[in-house]
PLY file of the C-alpha trace (Angstrom):
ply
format ascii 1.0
element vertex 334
property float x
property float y
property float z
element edge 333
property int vertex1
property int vertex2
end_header
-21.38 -19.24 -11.38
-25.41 -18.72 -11.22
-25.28 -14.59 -11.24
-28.03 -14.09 -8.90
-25.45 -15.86 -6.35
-22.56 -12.71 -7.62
-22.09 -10.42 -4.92
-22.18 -7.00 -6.14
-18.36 -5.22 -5.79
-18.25 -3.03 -2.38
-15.73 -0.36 -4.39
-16.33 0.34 -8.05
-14.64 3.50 -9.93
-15.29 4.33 -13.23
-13.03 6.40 -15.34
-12.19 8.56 -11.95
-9.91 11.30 -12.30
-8.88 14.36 -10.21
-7.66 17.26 -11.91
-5.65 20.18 -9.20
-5.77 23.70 -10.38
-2.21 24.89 -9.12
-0.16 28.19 -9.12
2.94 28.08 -11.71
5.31 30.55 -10.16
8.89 31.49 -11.30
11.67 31.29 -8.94
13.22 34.17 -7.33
11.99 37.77 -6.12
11.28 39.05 -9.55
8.90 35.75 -10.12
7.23 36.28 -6.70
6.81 40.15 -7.88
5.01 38.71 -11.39
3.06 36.15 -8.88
1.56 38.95 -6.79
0.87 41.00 -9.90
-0.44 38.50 -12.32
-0.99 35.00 -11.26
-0.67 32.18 -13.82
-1.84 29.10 -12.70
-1.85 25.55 -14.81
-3.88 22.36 -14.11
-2.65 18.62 -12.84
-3.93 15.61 -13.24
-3.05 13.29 -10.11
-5.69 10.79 -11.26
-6.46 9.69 -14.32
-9.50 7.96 -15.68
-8.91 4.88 -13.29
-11.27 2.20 -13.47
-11.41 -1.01 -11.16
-14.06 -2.93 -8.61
-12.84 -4.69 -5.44
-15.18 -7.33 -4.11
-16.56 -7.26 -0.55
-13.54 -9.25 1.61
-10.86 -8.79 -0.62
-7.44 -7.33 0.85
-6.05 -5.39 -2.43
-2.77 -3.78 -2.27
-2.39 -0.58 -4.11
1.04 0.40 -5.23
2.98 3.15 -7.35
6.14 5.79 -6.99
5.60 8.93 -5.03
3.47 11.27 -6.26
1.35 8.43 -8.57
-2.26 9.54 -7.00
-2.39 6.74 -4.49
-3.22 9.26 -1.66
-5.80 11.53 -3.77
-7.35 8.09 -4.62
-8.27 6.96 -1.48
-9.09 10.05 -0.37
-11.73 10.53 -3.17
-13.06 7.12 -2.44
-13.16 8.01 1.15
-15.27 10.94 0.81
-12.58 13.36 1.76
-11.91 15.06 -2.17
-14.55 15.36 -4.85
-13.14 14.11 -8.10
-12.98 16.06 -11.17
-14.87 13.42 -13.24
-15.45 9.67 -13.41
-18.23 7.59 -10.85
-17.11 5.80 -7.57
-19.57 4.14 -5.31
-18.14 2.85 -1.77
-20.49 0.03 -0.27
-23.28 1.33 -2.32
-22.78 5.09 -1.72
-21.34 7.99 -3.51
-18.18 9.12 -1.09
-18.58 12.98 -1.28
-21.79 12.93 -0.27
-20.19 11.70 3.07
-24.19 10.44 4.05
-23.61 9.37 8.01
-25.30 5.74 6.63
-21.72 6.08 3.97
-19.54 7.16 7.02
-20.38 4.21 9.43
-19.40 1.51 6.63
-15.86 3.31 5.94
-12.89 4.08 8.07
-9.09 5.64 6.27
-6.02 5.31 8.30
-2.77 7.37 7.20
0.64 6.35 8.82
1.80 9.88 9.29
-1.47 11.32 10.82
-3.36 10.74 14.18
-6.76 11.12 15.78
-5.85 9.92 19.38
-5.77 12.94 21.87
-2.26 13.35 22.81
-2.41 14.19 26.49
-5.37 11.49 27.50
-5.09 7.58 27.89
-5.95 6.19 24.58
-9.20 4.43 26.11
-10.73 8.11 26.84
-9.86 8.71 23.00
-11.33 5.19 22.20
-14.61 6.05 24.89
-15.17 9.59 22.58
-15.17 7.82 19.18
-17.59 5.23 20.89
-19.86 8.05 21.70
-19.26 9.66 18.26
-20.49 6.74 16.26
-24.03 5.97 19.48
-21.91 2.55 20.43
-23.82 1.92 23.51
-21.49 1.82 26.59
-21.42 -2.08 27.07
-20.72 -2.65 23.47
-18.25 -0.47 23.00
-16.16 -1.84 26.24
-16.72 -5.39 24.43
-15.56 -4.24 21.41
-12.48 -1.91 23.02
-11.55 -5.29 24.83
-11.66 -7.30 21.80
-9.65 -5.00 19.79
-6.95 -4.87 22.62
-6.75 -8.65 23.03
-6.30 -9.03 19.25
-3.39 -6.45 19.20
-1.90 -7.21 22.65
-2.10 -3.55 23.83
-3.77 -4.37 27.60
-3.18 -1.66 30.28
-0.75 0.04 27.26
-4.66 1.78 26.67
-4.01 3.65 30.69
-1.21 5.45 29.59
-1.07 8.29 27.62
-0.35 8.31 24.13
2.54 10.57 24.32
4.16 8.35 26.46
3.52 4.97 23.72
5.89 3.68 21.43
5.19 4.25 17.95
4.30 0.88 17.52
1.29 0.96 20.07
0.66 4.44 18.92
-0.37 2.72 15.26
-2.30 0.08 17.03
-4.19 2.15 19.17
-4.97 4.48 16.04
-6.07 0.65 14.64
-8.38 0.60 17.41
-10.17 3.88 17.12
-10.51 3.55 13.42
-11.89 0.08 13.65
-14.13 0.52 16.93
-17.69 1.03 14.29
-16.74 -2.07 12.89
-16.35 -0.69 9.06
-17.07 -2.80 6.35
-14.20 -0.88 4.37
-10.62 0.05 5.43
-8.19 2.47 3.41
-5.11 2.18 4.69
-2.23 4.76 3.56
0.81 3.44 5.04
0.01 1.87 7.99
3.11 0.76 8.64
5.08 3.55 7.95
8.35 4.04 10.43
7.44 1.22 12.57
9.95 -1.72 14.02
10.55 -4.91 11.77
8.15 -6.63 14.93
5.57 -4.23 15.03
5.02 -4.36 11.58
4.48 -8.13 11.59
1.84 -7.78 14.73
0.00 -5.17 12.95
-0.06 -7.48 9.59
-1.18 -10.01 11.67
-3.68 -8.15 13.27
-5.44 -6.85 10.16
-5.37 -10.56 8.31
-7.28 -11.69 11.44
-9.27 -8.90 11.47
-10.23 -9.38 7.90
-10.71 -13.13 8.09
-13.36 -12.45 11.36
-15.26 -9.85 10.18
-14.89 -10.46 6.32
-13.56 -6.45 5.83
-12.39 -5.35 2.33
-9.34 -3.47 2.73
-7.79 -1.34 0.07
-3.59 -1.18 1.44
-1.26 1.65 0.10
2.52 0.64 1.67
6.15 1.21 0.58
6.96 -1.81 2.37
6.80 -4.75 0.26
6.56 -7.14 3.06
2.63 -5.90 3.80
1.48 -6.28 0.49
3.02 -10.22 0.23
1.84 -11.04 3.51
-1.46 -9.86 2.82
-2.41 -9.50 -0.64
-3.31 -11.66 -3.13
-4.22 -9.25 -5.53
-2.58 -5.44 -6.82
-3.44 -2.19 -8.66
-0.09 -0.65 -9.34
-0.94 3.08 -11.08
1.39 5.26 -12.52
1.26 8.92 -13.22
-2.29 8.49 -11.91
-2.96 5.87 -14.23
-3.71 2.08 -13.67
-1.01 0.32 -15.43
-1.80 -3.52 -13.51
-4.79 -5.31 -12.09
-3.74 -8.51 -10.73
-2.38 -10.99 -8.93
1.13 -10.90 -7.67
2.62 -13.73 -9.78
1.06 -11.98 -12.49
3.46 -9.01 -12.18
6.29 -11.49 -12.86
5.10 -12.97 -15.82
4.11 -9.78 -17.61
6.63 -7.38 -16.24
9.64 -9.38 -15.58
11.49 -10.71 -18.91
14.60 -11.87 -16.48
15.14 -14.26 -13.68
17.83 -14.77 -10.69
20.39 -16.78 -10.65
22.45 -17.78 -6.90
25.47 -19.43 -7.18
27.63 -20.55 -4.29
31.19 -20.45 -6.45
34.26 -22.61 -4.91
36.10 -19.54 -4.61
35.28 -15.53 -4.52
35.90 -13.19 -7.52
35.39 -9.41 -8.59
31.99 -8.17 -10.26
33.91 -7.57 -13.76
34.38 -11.51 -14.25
30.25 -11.95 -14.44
29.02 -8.74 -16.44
29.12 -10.59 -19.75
26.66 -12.89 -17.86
24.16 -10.37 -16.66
23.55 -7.86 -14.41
25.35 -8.59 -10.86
22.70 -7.87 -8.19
24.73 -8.58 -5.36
28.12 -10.78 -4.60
28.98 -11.72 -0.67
32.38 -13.28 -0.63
31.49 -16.52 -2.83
27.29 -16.51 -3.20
26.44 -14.53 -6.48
23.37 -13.36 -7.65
22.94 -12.51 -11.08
20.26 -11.32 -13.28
19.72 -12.70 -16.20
17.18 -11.96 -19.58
14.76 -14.99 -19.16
15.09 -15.90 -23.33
19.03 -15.97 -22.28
18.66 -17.86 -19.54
19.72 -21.71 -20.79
22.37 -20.56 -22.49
23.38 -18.27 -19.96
23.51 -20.90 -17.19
25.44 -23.70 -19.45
27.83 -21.07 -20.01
28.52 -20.09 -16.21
29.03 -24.50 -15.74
31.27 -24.44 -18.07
33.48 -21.31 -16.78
33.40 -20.93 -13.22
33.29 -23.73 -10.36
29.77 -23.63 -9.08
28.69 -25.87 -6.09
25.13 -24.42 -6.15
22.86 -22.66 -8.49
19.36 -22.31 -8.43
17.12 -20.35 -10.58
14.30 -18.36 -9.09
11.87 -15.27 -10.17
13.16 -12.07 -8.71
11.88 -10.42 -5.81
8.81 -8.72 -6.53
9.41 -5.56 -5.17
12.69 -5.53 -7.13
9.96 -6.00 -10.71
8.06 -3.28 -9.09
11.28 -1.13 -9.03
12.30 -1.86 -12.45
8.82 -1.38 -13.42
8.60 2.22 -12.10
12.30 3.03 -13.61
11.03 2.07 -16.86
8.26 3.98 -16.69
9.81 7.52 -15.09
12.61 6.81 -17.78
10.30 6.33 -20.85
0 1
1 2
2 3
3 4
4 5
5 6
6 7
7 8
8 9
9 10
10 11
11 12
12 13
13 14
14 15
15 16
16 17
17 18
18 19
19 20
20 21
21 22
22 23
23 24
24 25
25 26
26 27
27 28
28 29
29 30
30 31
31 32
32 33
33 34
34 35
35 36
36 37
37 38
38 39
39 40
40 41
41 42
42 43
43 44
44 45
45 46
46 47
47 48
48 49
49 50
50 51
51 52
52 53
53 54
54 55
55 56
56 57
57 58
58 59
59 60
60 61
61 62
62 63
63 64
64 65
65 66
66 67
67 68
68 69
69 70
70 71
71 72
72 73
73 74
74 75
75 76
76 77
77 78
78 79
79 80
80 81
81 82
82 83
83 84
84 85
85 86
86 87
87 88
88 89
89 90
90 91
91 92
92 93
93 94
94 95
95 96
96 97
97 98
98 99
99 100
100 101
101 102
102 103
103 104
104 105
105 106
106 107
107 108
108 109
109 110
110 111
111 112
112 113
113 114
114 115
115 116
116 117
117 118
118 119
119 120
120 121
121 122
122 123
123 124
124 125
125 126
126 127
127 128
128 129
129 130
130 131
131 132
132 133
133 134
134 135
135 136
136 137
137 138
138 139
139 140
140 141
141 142
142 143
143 144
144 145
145 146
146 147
147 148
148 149
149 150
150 151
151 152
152 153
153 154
154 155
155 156
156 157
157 158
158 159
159 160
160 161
161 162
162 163
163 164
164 165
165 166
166 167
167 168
168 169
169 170
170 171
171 172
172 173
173 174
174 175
175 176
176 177
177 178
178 179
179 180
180 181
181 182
182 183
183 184
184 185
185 186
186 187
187 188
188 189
189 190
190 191
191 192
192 193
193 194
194 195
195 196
196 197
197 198
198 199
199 200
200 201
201 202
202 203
203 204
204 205
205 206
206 207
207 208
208 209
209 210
210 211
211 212
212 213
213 214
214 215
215 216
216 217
217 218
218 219
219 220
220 221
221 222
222 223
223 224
224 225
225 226
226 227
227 228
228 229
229 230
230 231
231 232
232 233
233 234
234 235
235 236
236 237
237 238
238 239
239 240
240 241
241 242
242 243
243 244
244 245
245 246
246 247
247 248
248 249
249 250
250 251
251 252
252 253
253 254
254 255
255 256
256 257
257 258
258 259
259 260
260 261
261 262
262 263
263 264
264 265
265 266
266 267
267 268
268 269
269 270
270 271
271 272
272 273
273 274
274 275
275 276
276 277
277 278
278 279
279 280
280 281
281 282
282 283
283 284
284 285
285 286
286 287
287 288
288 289
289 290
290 291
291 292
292 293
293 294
294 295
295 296
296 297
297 298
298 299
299 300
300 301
301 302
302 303
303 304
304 305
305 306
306 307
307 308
308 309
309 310
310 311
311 312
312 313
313 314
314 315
315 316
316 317
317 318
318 319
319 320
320 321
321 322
322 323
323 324
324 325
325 326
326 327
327 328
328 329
329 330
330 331
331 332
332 333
């Protein structure tokens, strides 16, 4: 590709890390006692010299255990915590700064938090933001009706918000983060508690959303079903650190050294029977699924042929948020 035609990357860290200075206090009422007295305090890296770009459109899923730094990260490259060290620049500015040019470009949505007023119709919530960011009034009733016809909230925007379901709570929340049209999203768990069905509207909403106005969206979520559905591409960070940068498939290949076996088996039997075959994921009356060391796999296979009666077998990578699992037990365990 001719560089000049590059676009240049819309978030770029650099060695970013976050350091907490925190209290270290013993248990019990002699250790509170010492506490008051003499305070000892120790420091605690939640972020750790973490280093990526993300290119203006992409929708980049960003993964790890509790407690990994996902949250401190996208609050430093929201503006919201100055890092310890390290460079970030969001759409060409430096977040802590939070310059009003830097603030129009960015919006951050966390599942377990809310800026809606909870006593007024969402639309007077969704009217204040408008005024917040100088929408003028036509504009912003285009854009409120836009947004409500793309996540099928209609007169849902009258009531109240105490009085919405949790699922048109989120997408109302959707709405006032997204009514100044950000160039950048950071969403932390968007998700988070809602219905099997109001999940899928709202990762329908935000692919549609991303494919009309050509967002880049940075997605934190415990449920593996967002980041498939939406993202090609993964940071998964550990301890604060970035341990992948990739594509999904790509977590398989380097990650996974096993695959899945199904078998439907002519008749049921116990768990003991397989072990000698591999690990025994899961057996529901006569479907099995086993998992099996990928360099064992041939041999494996031949051998269940040749001692069980097997109508079916197929042979498939496992589910990726199972690798992610393993990855993460491997890792805590280490």
């Amino acid at each position: 590709m001719n560089p000049e035609l590059r676009t240049m990357p819309i978030v770029e860290s650099s060695h970013l890390t976050k350091t907490f200075r925190v209290a270290d206090k013993d248990p019990g009422a002699r250790g509170t006692l010492r506490h008051f007295l003499r305070r000892r305090y120790r420091q605690v890296t939640a972020v750790k010299e973490l280093s990526f770009v993300i290119e203006p459109g992409e929708i980049v899923g960003f993964l790890g255990p509790n407690g990994a730094g996902k949250t401190t990260t996208l609050k430093m490259l929201a503006g919201l915590i100055c890092p310890t060290s390290g460079q970030v620049t969001v759409a060409g500015h430096i977040p802590f700064r939070r310059d009003h040019a830097f603030l129009r470009r960015i919006t951050m949505v966390l599942g377990q938090k809310q800026q809606l007023i909870w006593d007024l119709p969402a639309l007077d919530s969704l009217r204040i933001n408008g005024a917040v960011y100088e929408i003028p009034d036509d504009e912003c009733q285009r854009r409120i009706a836009e947004l409500a016809e793309m996540l099928a909230l209609g007169d849902h925007l009258r009531q109240p918000v105490r009085k919405l379901s949790l699922g048109e709570r989120m997408k109302a929340e959707l709405m006032a983060a997204l009514l100044h049209r950000p160039d950048v999203l950071f969403l932390d768990e968007p998700t988070l508690g809602l219905d099997v069905n109001a999940q899928v509207s709202v990762r329908d909403f935000l692919r549609e959303y991303n494919r009309r106005y050509r967002a880049t969206i940075l997605l934190t979520s415990h449920y593996m079903a967002d980041i498939t559905a939406l993202c090609a591409r993964v940071l998964i960070i550990h301890e604060g650190a970035l341990m992948y940068d990739g594509s999904l498939d790509g977590i398989v290949r380097r990650f996974a050294p096993f695959r899945e076996v199904r078998m439907e088996l002519g008749q049921p039997c116990v768990p003991d029977c397989l072990k000698a075959y591999g690990e025994v994921a899961s057996i529901e009356g006569r479907a099995v699924r086993l998992i099996v060391v990928r360099d064992q796999l041939t041999q494996t296979v031949a051998q269940l042929l040749n001692d069980f009666d097997v109508r079916d077998l197929t042979v498939n990578d496992p589910p990726i948020e199972e690798t992610i699992g393993r990855i993460f037990a491997r890792k805590s365990s280490a």
